[in-house]
MDAnalysis code that builds the backbone (N, CA, C; Angstrom):
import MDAnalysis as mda
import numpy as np

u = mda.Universe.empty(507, n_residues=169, atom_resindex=np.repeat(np.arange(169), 3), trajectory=True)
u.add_TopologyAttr("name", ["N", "CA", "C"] * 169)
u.add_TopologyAttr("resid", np.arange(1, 170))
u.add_TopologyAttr("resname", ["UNK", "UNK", "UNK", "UNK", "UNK", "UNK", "UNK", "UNK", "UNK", "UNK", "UNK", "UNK", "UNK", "UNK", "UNK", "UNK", "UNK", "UNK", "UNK", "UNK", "UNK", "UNK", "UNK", "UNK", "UNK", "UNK", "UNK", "UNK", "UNK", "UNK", "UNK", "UNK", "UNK", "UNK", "UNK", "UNK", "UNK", "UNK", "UNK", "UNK", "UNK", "UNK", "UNK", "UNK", "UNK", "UNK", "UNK", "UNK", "UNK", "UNK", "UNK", "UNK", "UNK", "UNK", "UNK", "UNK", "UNK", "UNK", "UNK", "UNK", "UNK", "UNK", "UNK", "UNK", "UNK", "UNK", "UNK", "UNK", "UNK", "UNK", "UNK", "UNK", "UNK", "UNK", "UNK", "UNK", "UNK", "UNK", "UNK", "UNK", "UNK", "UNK", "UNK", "UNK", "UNK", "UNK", "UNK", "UNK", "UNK", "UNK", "UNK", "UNK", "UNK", "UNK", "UNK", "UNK", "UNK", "UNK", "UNK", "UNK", "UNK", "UNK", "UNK", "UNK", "UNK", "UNK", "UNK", "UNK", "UNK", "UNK", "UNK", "UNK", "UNK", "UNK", "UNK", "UNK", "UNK", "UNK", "UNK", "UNK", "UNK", "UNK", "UNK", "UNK", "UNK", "UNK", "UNK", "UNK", "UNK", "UNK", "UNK", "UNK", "UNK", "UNK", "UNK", "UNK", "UNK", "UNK", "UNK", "UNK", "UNK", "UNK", "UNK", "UNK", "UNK", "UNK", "UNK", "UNK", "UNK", "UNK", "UNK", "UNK", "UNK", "UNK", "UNK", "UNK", "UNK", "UNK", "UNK", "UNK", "UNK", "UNK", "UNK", "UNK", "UNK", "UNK", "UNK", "UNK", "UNK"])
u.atoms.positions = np.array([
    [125.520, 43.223, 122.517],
    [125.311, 41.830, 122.241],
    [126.636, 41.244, 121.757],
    [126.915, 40.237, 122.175],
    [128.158, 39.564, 121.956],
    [127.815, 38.026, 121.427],
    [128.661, 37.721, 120.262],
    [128.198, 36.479, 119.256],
    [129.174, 36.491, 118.356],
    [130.422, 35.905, 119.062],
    [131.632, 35.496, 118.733],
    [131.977, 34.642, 117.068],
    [132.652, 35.754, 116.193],
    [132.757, 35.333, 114.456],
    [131.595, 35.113, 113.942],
    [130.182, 36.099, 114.914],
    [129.167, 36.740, 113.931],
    [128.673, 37.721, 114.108],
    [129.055, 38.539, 115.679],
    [129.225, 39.842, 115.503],
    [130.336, 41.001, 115.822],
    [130.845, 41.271, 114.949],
    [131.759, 42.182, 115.455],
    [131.769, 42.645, 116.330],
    [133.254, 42.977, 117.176],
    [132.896, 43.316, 118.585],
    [133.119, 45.213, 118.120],
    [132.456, 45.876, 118.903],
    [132.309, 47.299, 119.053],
    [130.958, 48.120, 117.656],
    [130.430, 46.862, 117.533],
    [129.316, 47.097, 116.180],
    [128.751, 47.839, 116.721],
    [128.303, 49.350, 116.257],
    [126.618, 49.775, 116.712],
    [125.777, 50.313, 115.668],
    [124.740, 49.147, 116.195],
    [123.676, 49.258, 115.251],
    [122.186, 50.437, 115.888],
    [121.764, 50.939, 114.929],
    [120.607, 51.931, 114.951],
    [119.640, 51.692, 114.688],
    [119.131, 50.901, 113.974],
    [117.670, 49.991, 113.333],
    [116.894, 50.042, 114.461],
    [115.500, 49.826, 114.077],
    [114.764, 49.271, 115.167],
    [114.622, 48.225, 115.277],
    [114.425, 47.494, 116.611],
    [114.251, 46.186, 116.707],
    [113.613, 46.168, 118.163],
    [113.123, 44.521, 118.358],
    [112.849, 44.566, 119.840],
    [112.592, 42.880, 120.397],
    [112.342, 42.976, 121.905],
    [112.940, 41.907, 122.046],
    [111.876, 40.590, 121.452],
    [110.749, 41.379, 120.890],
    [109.275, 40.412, 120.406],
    [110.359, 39.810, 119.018],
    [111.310, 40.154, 118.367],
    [111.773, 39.622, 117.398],
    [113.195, 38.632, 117.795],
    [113.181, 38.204, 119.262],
    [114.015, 37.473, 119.404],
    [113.591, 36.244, 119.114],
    [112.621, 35.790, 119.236],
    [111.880, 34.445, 119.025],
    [112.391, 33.772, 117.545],
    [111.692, 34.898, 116.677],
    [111.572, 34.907, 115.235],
    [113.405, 34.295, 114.562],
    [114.405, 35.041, 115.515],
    [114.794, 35.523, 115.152],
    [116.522, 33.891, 115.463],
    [115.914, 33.824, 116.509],
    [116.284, 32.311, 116.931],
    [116.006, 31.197, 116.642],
    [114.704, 31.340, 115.397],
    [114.597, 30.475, 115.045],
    [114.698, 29.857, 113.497],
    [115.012, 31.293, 112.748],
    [115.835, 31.681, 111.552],
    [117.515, 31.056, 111.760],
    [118.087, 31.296, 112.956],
    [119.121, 30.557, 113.461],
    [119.143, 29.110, 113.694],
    [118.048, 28.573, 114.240],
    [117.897, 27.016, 114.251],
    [117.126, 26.423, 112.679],
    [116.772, 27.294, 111.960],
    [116.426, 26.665, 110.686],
    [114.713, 25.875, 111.619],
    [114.621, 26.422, 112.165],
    [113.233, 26.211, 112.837],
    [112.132, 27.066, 112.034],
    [110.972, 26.210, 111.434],
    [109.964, 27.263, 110.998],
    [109.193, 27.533, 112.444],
    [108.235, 28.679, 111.992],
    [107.918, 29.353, 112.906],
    [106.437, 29.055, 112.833],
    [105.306, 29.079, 114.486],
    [104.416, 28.823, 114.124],
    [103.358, 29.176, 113.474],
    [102.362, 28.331, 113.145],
    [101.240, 29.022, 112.392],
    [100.459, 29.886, 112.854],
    [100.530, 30.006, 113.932],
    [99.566, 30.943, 114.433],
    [100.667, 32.340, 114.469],
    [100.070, 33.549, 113.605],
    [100.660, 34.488, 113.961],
    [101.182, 35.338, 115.137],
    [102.732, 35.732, 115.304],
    [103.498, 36.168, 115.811],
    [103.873, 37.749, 115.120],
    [103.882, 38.546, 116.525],
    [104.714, 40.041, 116.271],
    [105.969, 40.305, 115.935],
    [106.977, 39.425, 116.511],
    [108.396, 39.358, 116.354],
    [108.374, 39.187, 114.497],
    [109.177, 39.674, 113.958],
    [109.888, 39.591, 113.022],
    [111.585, 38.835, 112.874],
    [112.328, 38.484, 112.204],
    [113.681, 38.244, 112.310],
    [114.342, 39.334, 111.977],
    [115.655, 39.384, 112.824],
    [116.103, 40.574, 112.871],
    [117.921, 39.999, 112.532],
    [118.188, 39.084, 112.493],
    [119.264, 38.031, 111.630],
    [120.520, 39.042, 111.016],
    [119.765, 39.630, 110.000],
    [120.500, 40.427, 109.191],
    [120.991, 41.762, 109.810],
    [120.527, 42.501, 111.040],
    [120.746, 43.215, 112.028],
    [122.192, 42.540, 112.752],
    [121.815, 41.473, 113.524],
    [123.188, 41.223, 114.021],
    [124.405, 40.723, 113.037],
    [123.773, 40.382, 112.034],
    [124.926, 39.877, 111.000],
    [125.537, 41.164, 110.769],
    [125.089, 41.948, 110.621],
    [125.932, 43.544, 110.316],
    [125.551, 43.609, 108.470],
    [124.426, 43.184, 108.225],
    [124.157, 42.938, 106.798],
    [124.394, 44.416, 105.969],
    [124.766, 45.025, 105.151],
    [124.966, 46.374, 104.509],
    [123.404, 46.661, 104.763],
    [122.767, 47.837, 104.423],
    [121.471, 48.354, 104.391],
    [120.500, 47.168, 105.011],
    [120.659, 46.435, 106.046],
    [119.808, 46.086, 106.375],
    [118.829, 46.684, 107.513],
    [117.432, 45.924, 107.103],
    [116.348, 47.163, 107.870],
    [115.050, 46.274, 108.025],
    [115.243, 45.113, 108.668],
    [114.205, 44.241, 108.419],
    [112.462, 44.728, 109.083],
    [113.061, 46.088, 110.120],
    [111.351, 46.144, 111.031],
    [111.370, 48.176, 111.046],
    [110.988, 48.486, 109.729],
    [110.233, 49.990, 110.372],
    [109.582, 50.600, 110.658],
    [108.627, 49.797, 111.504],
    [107.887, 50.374, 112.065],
    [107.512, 49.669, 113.285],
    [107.421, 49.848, 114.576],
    [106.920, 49.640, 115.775],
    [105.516, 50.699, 116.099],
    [104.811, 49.235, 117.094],
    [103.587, 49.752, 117.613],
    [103.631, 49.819, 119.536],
    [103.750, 51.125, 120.376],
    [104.166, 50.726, 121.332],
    [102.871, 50.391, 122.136],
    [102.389, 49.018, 122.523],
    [100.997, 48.875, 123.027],
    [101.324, 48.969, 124.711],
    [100.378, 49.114, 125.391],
    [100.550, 48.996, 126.749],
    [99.600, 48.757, 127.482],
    [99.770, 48.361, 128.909],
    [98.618, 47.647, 129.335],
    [97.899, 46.641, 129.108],
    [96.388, 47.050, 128.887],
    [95.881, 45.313, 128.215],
    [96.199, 45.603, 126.855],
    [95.506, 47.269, 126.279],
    [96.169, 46.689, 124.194],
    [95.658, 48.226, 124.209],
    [96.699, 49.210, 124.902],
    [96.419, 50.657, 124.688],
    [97.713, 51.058, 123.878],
    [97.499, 51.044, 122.477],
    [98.063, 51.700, 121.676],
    [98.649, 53.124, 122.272],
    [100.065, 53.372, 122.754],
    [100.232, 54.737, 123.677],
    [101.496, 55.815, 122.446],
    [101.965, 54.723, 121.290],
    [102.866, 55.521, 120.681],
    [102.837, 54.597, 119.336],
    [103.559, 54.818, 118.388],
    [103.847, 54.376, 117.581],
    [105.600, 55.265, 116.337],
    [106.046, 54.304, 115.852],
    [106.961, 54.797, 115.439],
    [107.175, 53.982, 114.203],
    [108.081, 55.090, 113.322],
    [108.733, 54.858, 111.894],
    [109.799, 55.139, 111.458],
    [110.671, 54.364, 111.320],
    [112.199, 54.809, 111.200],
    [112.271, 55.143, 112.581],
    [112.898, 56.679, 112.426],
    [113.066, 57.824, 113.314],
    [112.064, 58.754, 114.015],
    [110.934, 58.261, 113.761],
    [110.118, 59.333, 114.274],
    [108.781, 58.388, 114.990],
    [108.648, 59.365, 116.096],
    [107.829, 58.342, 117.378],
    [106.707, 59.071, 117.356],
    [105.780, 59.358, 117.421],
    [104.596, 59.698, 117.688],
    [103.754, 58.933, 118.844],
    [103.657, 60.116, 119.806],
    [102.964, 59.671, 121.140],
    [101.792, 60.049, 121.170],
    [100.672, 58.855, 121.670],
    [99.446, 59.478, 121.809],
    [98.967, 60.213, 123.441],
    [97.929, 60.543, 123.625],
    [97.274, 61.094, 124.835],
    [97.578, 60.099, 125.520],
    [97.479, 59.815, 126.900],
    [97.707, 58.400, 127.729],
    [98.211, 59.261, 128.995],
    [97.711, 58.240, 130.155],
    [98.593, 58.622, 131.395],
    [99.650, 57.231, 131.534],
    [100.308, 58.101, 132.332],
    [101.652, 56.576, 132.780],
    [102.261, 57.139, 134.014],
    [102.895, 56.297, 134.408],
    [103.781, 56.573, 135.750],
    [104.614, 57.021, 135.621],
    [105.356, 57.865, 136.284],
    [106.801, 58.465, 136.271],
    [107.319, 58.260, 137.758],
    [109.094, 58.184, 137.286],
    [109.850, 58.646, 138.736],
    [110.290, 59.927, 138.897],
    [110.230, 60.697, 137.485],
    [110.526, 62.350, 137.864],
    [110.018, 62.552, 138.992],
    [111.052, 63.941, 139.250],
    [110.861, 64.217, 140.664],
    [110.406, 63.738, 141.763],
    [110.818, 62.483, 141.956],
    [110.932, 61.336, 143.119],
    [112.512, 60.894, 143.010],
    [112.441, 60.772, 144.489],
    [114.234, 59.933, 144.600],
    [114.275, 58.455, 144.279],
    [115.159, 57.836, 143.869],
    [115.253, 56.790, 142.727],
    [115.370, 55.807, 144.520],
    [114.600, 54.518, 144.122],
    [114.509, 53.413, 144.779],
    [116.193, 52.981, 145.793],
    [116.051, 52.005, 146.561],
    [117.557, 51.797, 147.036],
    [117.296, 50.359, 147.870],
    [117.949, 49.551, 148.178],
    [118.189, 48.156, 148.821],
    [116.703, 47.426, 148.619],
    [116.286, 47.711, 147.329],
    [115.323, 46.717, 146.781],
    [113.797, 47.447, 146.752],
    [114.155, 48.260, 147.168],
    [112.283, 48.817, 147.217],
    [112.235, 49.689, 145.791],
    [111.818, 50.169, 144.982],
    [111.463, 51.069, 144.092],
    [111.165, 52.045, 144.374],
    [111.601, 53.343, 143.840],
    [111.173, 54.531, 144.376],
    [109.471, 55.149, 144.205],
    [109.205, 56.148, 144.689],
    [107.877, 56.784, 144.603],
    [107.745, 56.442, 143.084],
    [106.396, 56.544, 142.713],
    [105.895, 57.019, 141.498],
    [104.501, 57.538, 141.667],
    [104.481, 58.375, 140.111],
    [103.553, 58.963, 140.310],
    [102.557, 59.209, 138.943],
    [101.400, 59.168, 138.731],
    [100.397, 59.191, 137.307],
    [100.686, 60.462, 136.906],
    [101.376, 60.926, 135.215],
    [100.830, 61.929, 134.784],
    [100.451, 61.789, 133.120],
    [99.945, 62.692, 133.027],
    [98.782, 62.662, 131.536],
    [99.698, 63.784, 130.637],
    [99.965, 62.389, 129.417],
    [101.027, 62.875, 128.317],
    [100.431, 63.058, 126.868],
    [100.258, 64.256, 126.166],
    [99.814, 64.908, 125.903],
    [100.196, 64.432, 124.439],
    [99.926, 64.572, 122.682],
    [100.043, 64.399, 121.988],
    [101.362, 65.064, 121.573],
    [102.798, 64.078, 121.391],
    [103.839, 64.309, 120.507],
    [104.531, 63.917, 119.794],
    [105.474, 64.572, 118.619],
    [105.849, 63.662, 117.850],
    [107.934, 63.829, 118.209],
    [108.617, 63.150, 118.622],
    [109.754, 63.112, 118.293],
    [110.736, 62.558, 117.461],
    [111.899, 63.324, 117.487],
    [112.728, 62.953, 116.033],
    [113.444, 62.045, 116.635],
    [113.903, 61.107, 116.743],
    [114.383, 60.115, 117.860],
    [116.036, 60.266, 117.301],
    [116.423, 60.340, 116.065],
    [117.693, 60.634, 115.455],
    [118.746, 61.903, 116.040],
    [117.685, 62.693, 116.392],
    [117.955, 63.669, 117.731],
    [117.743, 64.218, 118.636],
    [117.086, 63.219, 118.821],
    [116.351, 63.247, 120.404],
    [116.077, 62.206, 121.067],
    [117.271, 61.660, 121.553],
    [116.814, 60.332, 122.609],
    [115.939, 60.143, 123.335],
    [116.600, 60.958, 124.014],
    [115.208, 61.374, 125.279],
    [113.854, 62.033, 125.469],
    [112.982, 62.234, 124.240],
    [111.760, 62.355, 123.840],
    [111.760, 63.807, 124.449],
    [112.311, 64.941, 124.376],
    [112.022, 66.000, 124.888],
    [111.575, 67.104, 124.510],
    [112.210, 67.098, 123.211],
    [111.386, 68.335, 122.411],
    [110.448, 67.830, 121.216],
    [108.693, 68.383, 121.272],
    [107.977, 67.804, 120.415],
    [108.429, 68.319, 119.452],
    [108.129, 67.852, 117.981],
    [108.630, 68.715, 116.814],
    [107.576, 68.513, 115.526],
    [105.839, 67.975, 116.526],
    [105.175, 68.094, 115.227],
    [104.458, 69.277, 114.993],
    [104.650, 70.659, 115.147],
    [104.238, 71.931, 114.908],
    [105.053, 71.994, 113.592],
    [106.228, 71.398, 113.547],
    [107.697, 71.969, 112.991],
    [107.000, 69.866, 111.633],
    [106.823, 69.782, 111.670],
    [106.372, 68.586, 111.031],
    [105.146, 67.828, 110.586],
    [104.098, 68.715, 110.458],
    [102.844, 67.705, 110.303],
    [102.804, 66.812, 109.063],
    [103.669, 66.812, 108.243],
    [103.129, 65.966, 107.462],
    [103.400, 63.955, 108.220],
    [104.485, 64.572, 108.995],
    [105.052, 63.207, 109.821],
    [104.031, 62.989, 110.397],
    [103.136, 63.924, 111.499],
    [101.961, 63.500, 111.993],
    [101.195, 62.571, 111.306],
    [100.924, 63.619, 110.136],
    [99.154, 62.952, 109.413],
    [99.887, 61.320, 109.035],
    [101.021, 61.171, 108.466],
    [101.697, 60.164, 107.951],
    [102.004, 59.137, 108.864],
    [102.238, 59.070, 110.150],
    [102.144, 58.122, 111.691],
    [100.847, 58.128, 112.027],
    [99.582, 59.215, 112.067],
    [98.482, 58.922, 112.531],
    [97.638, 58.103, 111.545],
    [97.908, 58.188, 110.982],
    [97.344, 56.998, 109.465],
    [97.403, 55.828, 109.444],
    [99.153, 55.846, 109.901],
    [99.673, 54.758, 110.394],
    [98.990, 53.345, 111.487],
    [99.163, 54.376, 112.155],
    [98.407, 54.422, 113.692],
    [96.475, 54.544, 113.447],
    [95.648, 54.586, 112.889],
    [94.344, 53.922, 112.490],
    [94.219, 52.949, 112.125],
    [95.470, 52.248, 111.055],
    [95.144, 51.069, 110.437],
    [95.721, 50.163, 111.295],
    [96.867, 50.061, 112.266],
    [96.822, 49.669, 113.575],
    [95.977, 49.328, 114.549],
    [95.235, 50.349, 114.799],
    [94.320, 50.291, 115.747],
    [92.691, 49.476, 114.885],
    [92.411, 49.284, 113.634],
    [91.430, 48.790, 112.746],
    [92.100, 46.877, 113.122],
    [93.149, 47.168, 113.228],
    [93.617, 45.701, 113.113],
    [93.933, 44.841, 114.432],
    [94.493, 46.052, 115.174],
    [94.560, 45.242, 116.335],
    [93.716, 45.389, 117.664],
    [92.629, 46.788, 117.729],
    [92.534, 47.372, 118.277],
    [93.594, 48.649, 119.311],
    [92.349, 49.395, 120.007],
    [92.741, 50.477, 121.015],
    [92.338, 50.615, 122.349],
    [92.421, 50.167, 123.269],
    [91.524, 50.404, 124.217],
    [91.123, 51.957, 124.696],
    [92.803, 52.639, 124.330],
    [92.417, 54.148, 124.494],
    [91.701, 54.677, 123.475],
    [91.198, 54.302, 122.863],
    [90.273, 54.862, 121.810],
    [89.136, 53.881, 121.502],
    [88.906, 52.635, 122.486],
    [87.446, 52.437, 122.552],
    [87.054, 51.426, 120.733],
    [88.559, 50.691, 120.551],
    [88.630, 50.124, 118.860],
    [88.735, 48.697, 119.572],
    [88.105, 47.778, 119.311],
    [87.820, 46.298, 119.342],
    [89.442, 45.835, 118.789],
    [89.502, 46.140, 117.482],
    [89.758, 45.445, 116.133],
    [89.531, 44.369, 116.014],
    [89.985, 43.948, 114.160],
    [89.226, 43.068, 113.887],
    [90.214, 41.747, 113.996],
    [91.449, 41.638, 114.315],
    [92.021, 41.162, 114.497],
    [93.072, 40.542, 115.564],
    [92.072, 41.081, 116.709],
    [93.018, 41.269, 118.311],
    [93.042, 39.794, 118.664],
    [93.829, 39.255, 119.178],
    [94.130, 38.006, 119.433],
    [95.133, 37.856, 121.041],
    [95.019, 36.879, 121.732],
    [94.784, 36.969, 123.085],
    [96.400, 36.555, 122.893],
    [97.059, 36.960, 124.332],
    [98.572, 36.272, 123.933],
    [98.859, 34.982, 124.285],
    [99.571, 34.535, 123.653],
    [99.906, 32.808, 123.428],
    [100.105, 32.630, 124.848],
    [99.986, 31.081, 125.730],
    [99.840, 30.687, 126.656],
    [100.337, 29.441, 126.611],
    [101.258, 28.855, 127.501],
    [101.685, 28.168, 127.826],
    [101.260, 27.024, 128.842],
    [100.796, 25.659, 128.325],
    [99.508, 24.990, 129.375],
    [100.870, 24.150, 130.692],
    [100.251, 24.450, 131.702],
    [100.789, 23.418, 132.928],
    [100.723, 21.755, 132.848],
    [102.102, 21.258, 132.689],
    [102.099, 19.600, 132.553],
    [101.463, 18.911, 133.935],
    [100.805, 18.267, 134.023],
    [100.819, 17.887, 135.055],
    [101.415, 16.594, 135.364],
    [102.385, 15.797, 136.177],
    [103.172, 15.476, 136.516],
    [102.729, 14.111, 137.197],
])
């Protein structure tokens, strides 16, 4: 990200963030309040400012689909639930606009250290349960609030995503 005498150039930042907090986060910049109806984004301001210890969002919920809770994370540590998804493993990667093969497979309960492990490869909650019980906890009062579809949870608080009405002209 580039933001000339407010972010240093060659900064790298590690925090979590995402792009649901660009909104929030642009509008902390315009001195814009934000609306009343609740929003996921958080401001993340103090992230690009390069603020000392700043840490405005630790924890992410990764939803997918219509509202299938498939992972969740804290700090450094991701916890994946059961779920199928698509992959391009072992398919040849797309070329002059088409996308390559894909294919459904069923991903199994894990937890990774994301601090050393980018690439989600080695589980490490045999080697960690208290991180488990401590993300799956997490991850109930999540799913109480927003619902699960993979787990068949309403919640009590699921709310449809904001919509944008057509002017007519």
């Amino acid at each position: 990200m580039k933001w000339p005498r407010r972010i240093p150039a060659g900064t790298i930042n590690n925090k979590l963030a995402s792009t649901i907090d660009f909104f929030p986060t642009f509008a902390e910049i315009l001195k814009v309040p934000l609306p009343e109806r609740k929003i996921d984004g958080i401001s993340i301001l103090a992230l690009w400012e390069n603020v000392p210890d700043a840490n405005p969002r630790k924890t992410f919920n990764y939803y997918y689909q219509k509202n299938a809770l498939e992972a969740i994370r804290k700090d450094n540590w991701k916890l994946v639930f059961p779920h199928l998804h698509r992959t391009y493993e072992g398919s040849s990667p797309g070329k002059e606009g088409v996308n390559g093969e894909t294919r459904q497979i069923a991903t199994g309960m894990a937890l990774y250290d994301l601090r050393r492990d980018t690439g989600e490869r080695y589980d490490v909650q045999q080697e960690n349960p208290q991180i488990v019980a401590e993300l799956s906890a997490l991850a109930n009062e999540v799913r109480q609030d927003m619902g699960d579809d993979l787990m068949d949870i309403a919640g009590k608080n699921r709310r449809e995503p904001g919509r944008i009405e057509t002017i007519k002209q």
